[in-house]
C-alpha positions as CSV (number, residue, x, y, z in Angstrom):
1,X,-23.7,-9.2,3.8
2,X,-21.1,-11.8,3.1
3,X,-19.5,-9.8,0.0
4,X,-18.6,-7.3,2.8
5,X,-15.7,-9.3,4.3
6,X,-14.1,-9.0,0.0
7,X,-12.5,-5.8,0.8
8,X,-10.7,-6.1,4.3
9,X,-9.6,-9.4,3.2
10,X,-8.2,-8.0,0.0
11,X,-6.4,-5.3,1.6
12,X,-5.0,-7.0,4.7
13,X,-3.8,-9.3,1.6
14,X,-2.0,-6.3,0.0
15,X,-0.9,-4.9,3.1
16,X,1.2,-8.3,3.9
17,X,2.4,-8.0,0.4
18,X,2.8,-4.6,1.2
19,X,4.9,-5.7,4.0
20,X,6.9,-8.2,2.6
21,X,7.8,-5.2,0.2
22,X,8.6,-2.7,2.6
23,X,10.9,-4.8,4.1
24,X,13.0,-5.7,0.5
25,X,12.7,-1.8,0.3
26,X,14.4,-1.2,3.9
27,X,17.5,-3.7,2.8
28,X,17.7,-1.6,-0.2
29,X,18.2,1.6,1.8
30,X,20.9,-0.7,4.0
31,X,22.5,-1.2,0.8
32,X,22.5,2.2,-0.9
33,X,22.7,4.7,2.3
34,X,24.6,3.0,5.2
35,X,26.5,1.2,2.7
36,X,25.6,-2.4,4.3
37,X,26.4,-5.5,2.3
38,X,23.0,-7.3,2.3
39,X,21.0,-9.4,-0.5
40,X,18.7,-7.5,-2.2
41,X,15.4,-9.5,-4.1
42,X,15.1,-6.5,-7.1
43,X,12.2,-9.1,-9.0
44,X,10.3,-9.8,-6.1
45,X,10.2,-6.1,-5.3
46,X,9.4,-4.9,-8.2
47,X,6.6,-7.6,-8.7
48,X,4.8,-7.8,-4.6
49,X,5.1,-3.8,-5.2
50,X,3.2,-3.7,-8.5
51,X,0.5,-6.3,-6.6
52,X,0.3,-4.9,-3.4
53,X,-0.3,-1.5,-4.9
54,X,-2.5,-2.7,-7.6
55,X,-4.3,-4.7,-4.9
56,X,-4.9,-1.3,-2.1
57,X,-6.1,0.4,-5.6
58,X,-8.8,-2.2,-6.5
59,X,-10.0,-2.8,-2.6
60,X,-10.3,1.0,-2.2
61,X,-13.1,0.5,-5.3
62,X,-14.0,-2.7,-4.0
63,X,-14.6,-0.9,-0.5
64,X,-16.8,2.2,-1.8
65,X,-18.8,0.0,-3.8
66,X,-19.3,-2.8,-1.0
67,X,-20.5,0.5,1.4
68,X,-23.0,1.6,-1.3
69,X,-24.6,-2.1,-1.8
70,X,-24.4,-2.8,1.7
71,X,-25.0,0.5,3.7
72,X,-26.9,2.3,0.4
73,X,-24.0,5.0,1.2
74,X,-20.2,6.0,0.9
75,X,-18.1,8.2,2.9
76,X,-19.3,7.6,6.3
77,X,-16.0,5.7,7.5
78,X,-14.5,9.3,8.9
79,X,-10.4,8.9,8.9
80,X,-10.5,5.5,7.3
81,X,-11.9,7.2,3.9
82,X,-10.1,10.5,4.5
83,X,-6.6,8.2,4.7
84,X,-8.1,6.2,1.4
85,X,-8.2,9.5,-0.6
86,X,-4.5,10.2,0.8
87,X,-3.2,6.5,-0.4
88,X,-4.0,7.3,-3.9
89,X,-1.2,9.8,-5.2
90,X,1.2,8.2,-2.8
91,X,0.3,5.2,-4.3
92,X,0.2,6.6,-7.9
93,X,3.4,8.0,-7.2
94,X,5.0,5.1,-5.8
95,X,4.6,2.9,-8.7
96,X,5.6,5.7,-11.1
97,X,9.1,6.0,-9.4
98,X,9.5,2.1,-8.7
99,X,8.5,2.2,-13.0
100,X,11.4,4.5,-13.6
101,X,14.1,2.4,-11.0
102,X,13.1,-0.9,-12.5
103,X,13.0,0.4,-16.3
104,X,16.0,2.9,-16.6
105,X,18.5,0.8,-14.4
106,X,21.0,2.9,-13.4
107,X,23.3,4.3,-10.2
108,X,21.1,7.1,-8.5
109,X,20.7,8.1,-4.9
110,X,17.7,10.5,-5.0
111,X,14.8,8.7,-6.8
112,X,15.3,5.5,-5.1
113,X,15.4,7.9,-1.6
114,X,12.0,9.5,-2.9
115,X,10.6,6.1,-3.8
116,X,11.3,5.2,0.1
117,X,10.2,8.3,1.7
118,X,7.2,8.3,0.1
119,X,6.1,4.4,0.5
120,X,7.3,4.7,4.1
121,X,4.7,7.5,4.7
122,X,2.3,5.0,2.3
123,X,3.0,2.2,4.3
124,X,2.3,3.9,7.9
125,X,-1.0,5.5,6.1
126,X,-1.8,1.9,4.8
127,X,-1.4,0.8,8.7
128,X,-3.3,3.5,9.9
129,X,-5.9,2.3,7.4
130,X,-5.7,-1.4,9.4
131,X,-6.6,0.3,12.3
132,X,-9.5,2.3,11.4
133,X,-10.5,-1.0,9.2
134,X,-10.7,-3.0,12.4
135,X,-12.7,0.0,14.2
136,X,-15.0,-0.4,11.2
137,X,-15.7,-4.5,11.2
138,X,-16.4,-4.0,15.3
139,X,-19.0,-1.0,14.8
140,X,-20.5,-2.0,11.4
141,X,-20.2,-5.8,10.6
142,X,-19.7,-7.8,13.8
């Protein structure tokens, strides 16, 4: 089923965005923590954030529903859904703190250190999620 191939190639999609993001994210944290003098992109942050995460929300959906019209089930991934469910309030809550940074502007040390910890553990969930998205293709669609 070609509509199958929608959701990895959505999310691997995201998860460069993702990526690109993270890494703006780890030059803030440079600039903020170990007081390094590096360039940091604040718009392009804020905008490949809001995508990437808007884009790992809308594959998840994309991926449930692609399972139920091509496999007439959900859930049978193991880990790979488990994670899913995880990525959600991280996710949630990683857009509601990058929200409050980009909207109320102002010198802080412990939301943007919150924002970080929790899209770090995001981004190594999201990676985890690669992984067990690969495992998937090879046993199911190749």
């Amino acid at each position: 089923m070609p509509s199958m191939w929608i959701h990895p190639a959505l999310q691997l999609f995201a998860t460069i965005a993702g990526g690109y993001v993270f890494y703006l994210g780890i030059r803030r944290f440079m600039m903020l923590h170990m007081k390094k003098k590096v360039p940091f992109n604040w718009k392009g942050h804020v905008l490949w954030g809001k995508i990437a995460i808007a884009l790992w929300i809308a594959g998840m959906g994309l991926g449930l529903f692609f399972a139920w019209m091509g496999w007439g089930v959900m859930l049978i991934t193991g880990w790979h859904y488990i994670a899913g469910f995880i990525i959600i309030p991280l996710a949630a809550a990683g857009f509601a703190t990058g929200y409050v940074l980009d909207k109320y502007k102002k010198k802080r040390a412990v939301l943007p250190l919150a924002h970080g910890i929790n899209n770090l553990v995001l981004m190594l969930l999201i990676l985890f999620q690669l992984y067990t998205g690969v495992l998937i293709i090879r046993d199911y669609l190749l």
